[in-house]
N, C-alpha and C positions, 0 to 999 in steps of 0.2 A: 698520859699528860692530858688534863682538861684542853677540850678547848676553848679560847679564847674571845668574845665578844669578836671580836675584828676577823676573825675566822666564819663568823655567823654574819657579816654582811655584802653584800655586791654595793661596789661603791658605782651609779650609773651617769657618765658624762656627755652629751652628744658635742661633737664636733663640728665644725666649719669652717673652714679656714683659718687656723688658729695654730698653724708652725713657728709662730714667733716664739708662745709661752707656753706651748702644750706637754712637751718635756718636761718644763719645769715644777710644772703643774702635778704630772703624774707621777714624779720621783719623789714630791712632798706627800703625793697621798697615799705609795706604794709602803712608804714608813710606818704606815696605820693598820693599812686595809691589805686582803690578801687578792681579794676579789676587785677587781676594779674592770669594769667595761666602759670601751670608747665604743660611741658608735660614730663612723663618719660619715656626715650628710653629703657625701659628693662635694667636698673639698678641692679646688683646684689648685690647691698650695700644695706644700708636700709637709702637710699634719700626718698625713698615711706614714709617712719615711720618719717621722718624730715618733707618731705611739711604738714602729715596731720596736726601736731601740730601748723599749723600755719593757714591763711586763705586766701591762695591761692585755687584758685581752682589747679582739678589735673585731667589729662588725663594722660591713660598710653598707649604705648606700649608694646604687649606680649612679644617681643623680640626687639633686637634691631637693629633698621632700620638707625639709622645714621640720623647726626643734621639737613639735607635739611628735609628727612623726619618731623621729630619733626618739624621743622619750619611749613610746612604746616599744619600738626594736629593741631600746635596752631593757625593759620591763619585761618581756616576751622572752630575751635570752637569760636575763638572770634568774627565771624561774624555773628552770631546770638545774642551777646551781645549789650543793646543799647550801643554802644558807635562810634563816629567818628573817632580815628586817634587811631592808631597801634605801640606799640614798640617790637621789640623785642631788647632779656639783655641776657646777657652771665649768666650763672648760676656758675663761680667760683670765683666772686667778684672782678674784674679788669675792671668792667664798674663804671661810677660815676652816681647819680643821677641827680647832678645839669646838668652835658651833656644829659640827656635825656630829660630835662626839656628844656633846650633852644633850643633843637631840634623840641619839639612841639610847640612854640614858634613860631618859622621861620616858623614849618608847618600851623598857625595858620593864617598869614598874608594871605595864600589862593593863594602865588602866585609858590608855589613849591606842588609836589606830594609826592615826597617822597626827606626824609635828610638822607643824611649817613655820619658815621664820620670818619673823619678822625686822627688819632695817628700823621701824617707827618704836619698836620698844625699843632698841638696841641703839646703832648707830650706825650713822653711813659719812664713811671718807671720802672727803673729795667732790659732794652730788653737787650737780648744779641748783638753784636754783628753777630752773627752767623744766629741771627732769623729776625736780619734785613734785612740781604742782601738775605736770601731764601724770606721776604716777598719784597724787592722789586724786586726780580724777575719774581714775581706772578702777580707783579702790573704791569710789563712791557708787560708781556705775554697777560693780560686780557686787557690792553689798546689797544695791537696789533689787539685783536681778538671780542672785546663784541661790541666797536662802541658807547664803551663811555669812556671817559677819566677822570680819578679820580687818585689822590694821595693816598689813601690807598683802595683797592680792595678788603679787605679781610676782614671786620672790623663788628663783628657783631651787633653794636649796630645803629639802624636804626628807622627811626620813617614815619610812610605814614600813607594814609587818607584811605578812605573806598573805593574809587575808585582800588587803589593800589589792597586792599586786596581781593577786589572782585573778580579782574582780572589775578590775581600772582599766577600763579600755577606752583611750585617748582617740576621737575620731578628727578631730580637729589637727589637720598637720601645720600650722604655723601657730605664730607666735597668741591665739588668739587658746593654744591648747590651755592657759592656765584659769583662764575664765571657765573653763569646761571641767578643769578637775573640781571645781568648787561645786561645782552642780554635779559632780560626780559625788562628792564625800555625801553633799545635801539629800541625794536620792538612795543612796546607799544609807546613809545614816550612819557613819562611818565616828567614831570618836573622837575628835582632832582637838587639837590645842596651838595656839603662838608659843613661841619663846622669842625674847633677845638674840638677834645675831648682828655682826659688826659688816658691812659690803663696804669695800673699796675700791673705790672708782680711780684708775688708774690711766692715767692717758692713753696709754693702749684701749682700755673698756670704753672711756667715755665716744672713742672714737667709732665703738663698733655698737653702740648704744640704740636703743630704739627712737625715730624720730616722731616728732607730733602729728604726722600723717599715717602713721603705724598705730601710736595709740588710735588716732579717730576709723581708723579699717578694723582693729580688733575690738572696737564697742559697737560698732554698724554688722560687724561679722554675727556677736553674741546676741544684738538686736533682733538679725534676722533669724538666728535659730529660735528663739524667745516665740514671732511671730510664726513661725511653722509648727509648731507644736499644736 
């Protein structure tokens, strides 16, 4: 029997605190994917008691190290997995499946390394005002600074090849790591492209959202690495 695209990918989620909808979550993406890894960031809920009941795998952290962190944990385990192409997915259910699908898709033609999506081609439920214009500040910031240019900068749902994953080492463990992949693809020269994707913001999400003293620590955070160089 051939196998399957969805056999050829690690689907990569980091956790934290997120036993409300994390089930839910991984039962919609175990429909697709074979591969799916959680990693949990030292969660004090019982998201740990949620992923087992399901059939993700699970990496934890003892404590919690923040989502760049987790990123790489998961990028570090799935590359002992057979599998060719990479996603990482939000773990409080504002990502869609069919957009991770058509991002492996593009990545599948061989002539991109890595897709990221974008909210500003596509569409976003639900945002506030208030969280748009802190994110497009972000995006203005990181266009100024990474040496790549993209309409949404900040958007975790991503899909790359094994090349990507081999090479991507995320040193940034909070939320400051997505400024950092950008000057990762930049320096690597890596292939990438946008596509459309739909994020909905759900009262559960908005609540767990980043605030405008987060955005201003992760452009002061990017600043300072900018001036150490």
């Amino acid at each position: 029997m051939t196998k399957s695209v969805n056999d050829e990918v690690a689907i990569i989620i980091p956790v934290y605190n997120e036993a409300s909808v994390i089930r839910h979550v991984l039962e919609n993406v175990q429909k697709r994917f074979k591969y799916i890894i959680c990693i949990d960031d030292g969660s004090r809920d019982d998201s740990v008691g949620e992923i087992i009941k399901t059939k993700a795998m699970l990496v934890q952290h003892p404590i919690n190290m923040g989502q760049g962190a987790a990123l790489q944990t998961g990028i570090e385990f799935a590359r002992q997995l057979p599998v060719k192409f990479f996603v990482t997915f939000d773990a409080d259910g504002q990502h869609r499946l069919e957009d991770a699908m058509a991002m492996l898709t593009e990545l599948k033609t061989d002539k991109f390394d890595i897709i990221l999506g974008s909210r500003f081609l596509g569409s976003s439920i639900g945002m506030k005002k208030n969280k748009e214009r802190i994110l497009k500040l972000a995006i203005g910031f990181s266009n100024l600074t990474s040496g790549v240019k993209l309409t949404d900068t900040h958007n975790g749902l991503r899909a790359f090849n094994r090349n990507v994953a081999e090479t991507m080492q995320i040193t940034m463990p909070d939320m400051a790591h997505a400024s950092e992949i950008l000057e990762i693809i930049a320096s690597q020269k890596y292939r990438y492209k946008e596509i459309p994707v739909t994020i909905e913001y759900t009262d559960y999400s908005k609540a767990k959202g980043q605030s405008l003293i987060n955005a201003v620590n992760i452009g002061f955070d990017m600043l300072l690495r900018k001036v150490s160089k």
